[in-house]
Every structure is written in C-alpha cells, then in structure tokens.
C-alpha positions as CSV (number, residue, x, y, z in Angstrom):
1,X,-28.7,-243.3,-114.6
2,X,-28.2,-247.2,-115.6
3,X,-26.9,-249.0,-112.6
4,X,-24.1,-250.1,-115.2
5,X,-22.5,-246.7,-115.7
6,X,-23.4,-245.2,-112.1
7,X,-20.5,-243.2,-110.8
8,X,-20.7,-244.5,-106.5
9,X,-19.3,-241.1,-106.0
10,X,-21.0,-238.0,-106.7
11,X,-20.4,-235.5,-109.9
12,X,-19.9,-231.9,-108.5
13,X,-17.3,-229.5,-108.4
14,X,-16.3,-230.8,-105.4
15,X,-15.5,-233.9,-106.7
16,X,-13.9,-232.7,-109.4
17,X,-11.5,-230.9,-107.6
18,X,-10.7,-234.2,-105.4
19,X,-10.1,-236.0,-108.9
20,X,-7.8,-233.6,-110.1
21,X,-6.1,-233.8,-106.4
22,X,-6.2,-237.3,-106.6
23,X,-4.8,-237.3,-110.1
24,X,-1.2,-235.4,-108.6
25,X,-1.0,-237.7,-106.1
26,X,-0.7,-240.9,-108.0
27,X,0.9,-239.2,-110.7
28,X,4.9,-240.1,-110.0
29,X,3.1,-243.6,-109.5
30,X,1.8,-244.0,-113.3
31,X,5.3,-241.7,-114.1
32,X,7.1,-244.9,-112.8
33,X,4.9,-247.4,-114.9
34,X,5.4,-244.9,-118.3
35,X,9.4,-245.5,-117.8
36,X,9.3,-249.1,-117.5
37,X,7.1,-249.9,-120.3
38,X,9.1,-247.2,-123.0
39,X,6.4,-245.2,-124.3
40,X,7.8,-244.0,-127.3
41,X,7.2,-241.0,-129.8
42,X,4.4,-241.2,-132.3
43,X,2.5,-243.7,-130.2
44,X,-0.9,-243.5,-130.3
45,X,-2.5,-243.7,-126.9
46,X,-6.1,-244.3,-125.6
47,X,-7.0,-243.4,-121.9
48,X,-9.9,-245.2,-121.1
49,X,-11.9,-243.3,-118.3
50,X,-9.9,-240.3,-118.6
51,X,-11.6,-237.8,-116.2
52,X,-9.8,-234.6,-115.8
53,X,-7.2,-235.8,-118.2
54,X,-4.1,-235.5,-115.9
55,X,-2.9,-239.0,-117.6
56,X,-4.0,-237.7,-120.7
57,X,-1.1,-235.3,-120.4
58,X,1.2,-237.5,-119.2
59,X,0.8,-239.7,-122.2
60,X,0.8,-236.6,-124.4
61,X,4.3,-235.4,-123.0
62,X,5.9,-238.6,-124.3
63,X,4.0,-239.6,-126.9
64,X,4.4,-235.8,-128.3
65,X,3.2,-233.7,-131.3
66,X,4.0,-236.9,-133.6
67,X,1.6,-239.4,-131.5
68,X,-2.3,-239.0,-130.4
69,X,-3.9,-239.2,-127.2
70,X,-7.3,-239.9,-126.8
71,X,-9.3,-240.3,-123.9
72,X,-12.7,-241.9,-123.4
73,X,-15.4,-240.7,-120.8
74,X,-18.9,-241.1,-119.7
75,X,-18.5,-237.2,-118.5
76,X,-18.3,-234.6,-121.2
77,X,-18.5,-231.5,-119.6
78,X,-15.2,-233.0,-117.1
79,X,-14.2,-234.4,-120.9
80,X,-14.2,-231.5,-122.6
81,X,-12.6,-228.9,-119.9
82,X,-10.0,-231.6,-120.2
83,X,-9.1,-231.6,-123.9
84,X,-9.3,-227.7,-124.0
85,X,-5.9,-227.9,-121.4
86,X,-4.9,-230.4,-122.9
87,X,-5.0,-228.8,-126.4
88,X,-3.6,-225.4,-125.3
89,X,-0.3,-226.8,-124.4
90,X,0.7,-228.6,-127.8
91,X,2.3,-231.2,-126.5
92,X,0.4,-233.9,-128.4
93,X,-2.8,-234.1,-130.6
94,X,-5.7,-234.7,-127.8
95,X,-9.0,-236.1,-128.8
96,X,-12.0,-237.0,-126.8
97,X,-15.2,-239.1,-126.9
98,X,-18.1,-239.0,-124.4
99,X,-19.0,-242.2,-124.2
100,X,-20.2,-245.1,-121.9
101,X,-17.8,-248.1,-122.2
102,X,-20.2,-250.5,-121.1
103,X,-23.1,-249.8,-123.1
104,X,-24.0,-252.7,-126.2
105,X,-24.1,-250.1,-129.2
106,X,-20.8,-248.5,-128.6
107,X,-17.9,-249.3,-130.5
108,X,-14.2,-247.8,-131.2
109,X,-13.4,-248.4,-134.7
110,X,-9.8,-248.4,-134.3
111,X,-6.7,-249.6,-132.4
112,X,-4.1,-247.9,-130.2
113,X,-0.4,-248.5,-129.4
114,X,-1.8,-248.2,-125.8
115,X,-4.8,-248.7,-124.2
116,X,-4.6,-247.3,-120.4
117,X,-7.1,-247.5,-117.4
118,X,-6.2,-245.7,-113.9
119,X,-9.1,-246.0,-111.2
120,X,-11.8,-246.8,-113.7
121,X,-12.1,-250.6,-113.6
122,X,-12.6,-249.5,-109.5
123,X,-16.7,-247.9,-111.0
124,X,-17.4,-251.0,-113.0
125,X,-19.7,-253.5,-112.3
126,X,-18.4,-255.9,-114.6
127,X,-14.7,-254.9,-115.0
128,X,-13.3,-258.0,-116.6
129,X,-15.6,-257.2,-119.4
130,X,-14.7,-253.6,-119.9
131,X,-11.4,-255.1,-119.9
132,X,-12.0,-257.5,-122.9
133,X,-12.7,-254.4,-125.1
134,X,-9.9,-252.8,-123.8
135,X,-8.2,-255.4,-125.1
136,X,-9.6,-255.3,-128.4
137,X,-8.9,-251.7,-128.9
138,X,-5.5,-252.6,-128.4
139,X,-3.4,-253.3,-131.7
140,X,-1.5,-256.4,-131.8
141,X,2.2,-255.7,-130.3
142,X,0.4,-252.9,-128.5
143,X,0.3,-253.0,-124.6
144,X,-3.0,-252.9,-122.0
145,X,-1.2,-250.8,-119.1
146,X,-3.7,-250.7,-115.7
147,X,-4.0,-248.7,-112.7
148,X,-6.2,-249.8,-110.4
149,X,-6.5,-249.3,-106.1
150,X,-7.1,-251.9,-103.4
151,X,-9.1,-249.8,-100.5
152,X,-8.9,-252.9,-98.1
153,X,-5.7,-252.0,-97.2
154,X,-6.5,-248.2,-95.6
155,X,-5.6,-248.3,-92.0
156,X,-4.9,-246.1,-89.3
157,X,-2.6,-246.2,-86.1
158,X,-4.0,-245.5,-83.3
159,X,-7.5,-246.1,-83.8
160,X,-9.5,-243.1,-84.5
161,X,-12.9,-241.9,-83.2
162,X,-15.5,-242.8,-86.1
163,X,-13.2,-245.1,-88.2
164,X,-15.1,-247.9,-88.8
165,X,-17.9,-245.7,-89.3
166,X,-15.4,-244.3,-92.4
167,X,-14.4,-247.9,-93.4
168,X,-18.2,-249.3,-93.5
169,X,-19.0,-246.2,-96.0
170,X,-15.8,-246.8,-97.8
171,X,-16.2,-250.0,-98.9
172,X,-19.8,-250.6,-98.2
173,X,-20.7,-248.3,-100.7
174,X,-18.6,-249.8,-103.5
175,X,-19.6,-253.3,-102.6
176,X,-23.0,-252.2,-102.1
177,X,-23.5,-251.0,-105.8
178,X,-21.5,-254.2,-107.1
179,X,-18.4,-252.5,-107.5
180,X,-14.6,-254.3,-106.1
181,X,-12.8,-251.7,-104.1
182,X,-10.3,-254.5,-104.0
183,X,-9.8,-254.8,-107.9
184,X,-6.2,-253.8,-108.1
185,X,-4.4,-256.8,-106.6
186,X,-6.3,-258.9,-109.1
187,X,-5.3,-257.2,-112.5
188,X,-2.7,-260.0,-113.7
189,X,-4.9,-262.5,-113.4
190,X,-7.5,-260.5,-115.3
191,X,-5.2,-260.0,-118.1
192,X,-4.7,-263.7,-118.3
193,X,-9.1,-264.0,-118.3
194,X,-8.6,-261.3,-121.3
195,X,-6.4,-263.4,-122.9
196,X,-3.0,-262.0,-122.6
197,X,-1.0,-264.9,-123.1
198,X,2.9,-262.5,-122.8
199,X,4.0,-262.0,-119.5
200,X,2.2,-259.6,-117.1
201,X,4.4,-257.1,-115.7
202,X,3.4,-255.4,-112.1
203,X,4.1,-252.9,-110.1
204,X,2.9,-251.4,-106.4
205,X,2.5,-247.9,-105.1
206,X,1.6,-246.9,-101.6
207,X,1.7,-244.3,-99.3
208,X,2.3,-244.4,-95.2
209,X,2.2,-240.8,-94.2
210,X,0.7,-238.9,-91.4
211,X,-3.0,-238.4,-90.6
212,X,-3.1,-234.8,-91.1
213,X,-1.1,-235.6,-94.5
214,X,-4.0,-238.4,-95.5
215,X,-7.3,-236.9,-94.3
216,X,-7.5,-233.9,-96.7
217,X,-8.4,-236.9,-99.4
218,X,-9.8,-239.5,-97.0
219,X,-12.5,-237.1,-96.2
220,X,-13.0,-235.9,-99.6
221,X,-13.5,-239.3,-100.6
222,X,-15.7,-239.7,-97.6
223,X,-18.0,-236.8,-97.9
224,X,-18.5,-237.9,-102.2
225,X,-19.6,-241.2,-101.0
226,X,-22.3,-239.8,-98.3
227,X,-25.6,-239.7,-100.5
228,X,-24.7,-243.2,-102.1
229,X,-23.8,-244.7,-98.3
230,X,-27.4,-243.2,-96.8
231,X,-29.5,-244.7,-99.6
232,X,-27.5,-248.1,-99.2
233,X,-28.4,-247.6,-95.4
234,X,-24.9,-247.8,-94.2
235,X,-25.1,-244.6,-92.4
236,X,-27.6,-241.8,-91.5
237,X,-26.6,-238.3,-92.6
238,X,-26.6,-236.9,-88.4
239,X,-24.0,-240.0,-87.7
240,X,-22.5,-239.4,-91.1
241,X,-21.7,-235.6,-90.1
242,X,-20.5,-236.6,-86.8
243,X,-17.8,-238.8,-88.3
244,X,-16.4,-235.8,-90.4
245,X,-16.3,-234.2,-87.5
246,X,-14.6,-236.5,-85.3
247,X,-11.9,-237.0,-88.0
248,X,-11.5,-233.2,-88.4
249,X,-10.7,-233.0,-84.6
250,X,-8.4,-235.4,-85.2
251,X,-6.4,-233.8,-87.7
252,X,-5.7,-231.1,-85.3
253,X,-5.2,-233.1,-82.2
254,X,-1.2,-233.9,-81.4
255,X,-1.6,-238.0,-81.2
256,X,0.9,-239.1,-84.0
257,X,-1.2,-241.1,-86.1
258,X,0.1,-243.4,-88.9
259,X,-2.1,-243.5,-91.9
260,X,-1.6,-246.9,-94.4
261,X,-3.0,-245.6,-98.0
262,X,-4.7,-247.0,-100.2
263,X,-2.4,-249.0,-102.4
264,X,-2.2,-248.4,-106.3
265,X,-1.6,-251.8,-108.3
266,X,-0.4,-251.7,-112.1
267,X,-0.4,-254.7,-114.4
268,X,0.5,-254.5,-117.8
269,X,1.4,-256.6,-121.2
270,X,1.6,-256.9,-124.7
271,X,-0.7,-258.0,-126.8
272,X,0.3,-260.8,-128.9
C-alpha cells in the first residue's frame, strides 16, 4: 500500500470493533459541534473518511429523508457494511464512494452544504492538502466542520508500569510514518492556510476518567499499533506483550489512577 494512504493502524475485525467503540465515545462530542453550527434539513452532507459511518448517521438524523449524506472511504468493505445500516434505517439518503482522498486522479464532481472530517486528517501525511480539497468540495456559504485528536496530551496519575513504553508506540508510530498525532490543536490555523477567510469557530472535548474506565481503548489502540511500532523499531513484540500485560494488571490492581484522554479539537467555518 502507498505510504500516502497507509492506515498506521491495522485493518482487522479487531480494529473495526475499536472504531465503532471509539465512534460512541466521541459521539456527544461531534453531537455538541452539530448544535452549534445548525445543521439544517435537506442539507447535503459529505463525511470525508467516514469509516464505520457512526457520523454518517449522525448527519443523516438531522439532515433527514430531504438531505443526502455521503461518506468517502479508502475502505470498502468497512464502507459498505456502513451504508447497508445506514440505509435500513431511512433516516436520510446515504451514499458511499471507496476512494483514496489523496490520490492525483480522483476527483468529486460536486459540492456539499458540509464537508466533515473526524480523526482522519490524524492518518494523513499531508493533511493541510487533503484539507484544500475539502475545501473545494465545499459550496460557497457551506461550512468545513473538523474533528481532529491531540495524543500529546494522554497522561496517567500515578505512573504506571510500561507507560512510556505505551507513549513511545503511541506517538512514535504516528510520527514515525509522517503522520501528526498532535494535529487537532492546529485546525484553525489550517483553515486560515485553506483559505477560510470567515471566522473559525472551535471547540474542545476531553475525558479525565479512571484507568480501568480508559484502558479498554488505550489498549485497543495500543495492540492496533504493534506491527507498525516493531517495524519502526520502537518496540520488540516480547517487550511489546509485556507492556499489555503490565497495564492489564493494572486495571485490576486498587491504586486509583487518574487517566487524562486524549483531547478532541473541532474547528469549523464558512466558506465564503
């Protein structure tokens, strides 16, 4: 697969079942950004990286039967399991397109009302550029609405066993394939690059919960991110074992950790 469109994480069940997961967990997040910006009936909607299509619905709900939703993914087999939900409930008409953003030959022939990204500028390697034609498949007086996570920011109170271990494959194996794992705190400023020129509107989402709350998806994430972190030589799959382990014990041990979350950054804004 071309470096461009490489997914750091794996594609299995697995990590299907983490993305939907993952996808419930943010959602009263992007539910919060929906209200402020007043998506309206008969919009129609483009999710860009749309995955398991969890925002997909979201968008549908308010958009409903009058507006369109469609959603945009490298992935067609998580694509299409996606639009067959998403058809069967008749919320909205759902449309999808198995496509890589980032290759030269593809282009979207039409404009949207909104254009939406949650956790997908995180897997580009050149996300201010996948950004420009998000832009340009957004109609004029049409909004560019992102979602986008700053991984920096994961911490844990008191220390665990194997953490930095957990933070070197983390972020090492974003950075390591030319990826930003800190991308979300810089989305207004990337609108301006695009050329938004209307305000930027933001908002912030975090999480500060328990260990045993967090660790069902840090180790998730952590275990997708394995093969990519022992080719990138960050880890070796004994040591990389050992730290699931030592974070599993740790879930079941009494010590009332504190776990900081990754934050989720929005930025959005109309397009002039």
């Amino acid at each position: 697969m071309p470096l461009e469109s490489e997914y750091v994480l794996t594609r299995t069940s697995e990590e299907y079942q983490r993305l939907r997961r993952q996808a419930r967990i943010w959602e009263a997040a992007t539910k919060r950004v929906f209200d402020q910006l007043g998506i309206q009936r008969g919009m129609k909607c483009l999710d860009v990286g749309c995955g398991p299509g969890e925002t997909m619905r979201l968008l549908g709900e308010l958009a409903g039967p009058e507006g369109e939703v469609v959603g945009i993914d490298s992935d067609g087999q998580l694509g299409a399991e996606a639009l067959a939900d998403l058809q069967s409930t008749g919320t909205s008409r759902y449309r999808f397109i198995e496509a890589d953003v980032t290759a030269p030959d593809f282009h979207l022939e039409e404009q949207f009302d909104i254009t939406f990204a949650r956790l997908f500028l995180l897997h580009m390697r050149d996300p201010q550029a996948v950004l420009q034609r998000i832009v340009e498949w957004t109609r004029p007086g049409g909004y560019v609405v992102l979602q986008e996570p700053d991984m920096t920011v994961i911490k844990v109170f008191p220390y665990l066993n194997g953490w930095s271990d957990f933070m070197n494959v983390l972020l090492g194996s974003f950075n390591g394939r030319g990826r930003d794992p800190a991308v979300g705190t810089k989305l207004p400023t990337m609108l301006r690059y695009a050329g938004i020129r209307n305000p930027v509107h933001t908002d912030i989402a975090g999480k500060l919960t328990t260990f045993q709350e967090a660790s069902p998806m840090l180790l998730s994430t952590f275990q997708s991110l394995i093969p990519q972190a022992i080719e990138l030589g960050l880890i070796t799959a004994e040591r990389a074992q050992r730290v699931v382990k030592e974070i599993e014990a740790e879930t079941r041990s009494d010590v009332p950790h504190t776990t900081c979350w990754p934050i989720l950054a929005a930025a959005w804004a109309q397009k002039s």
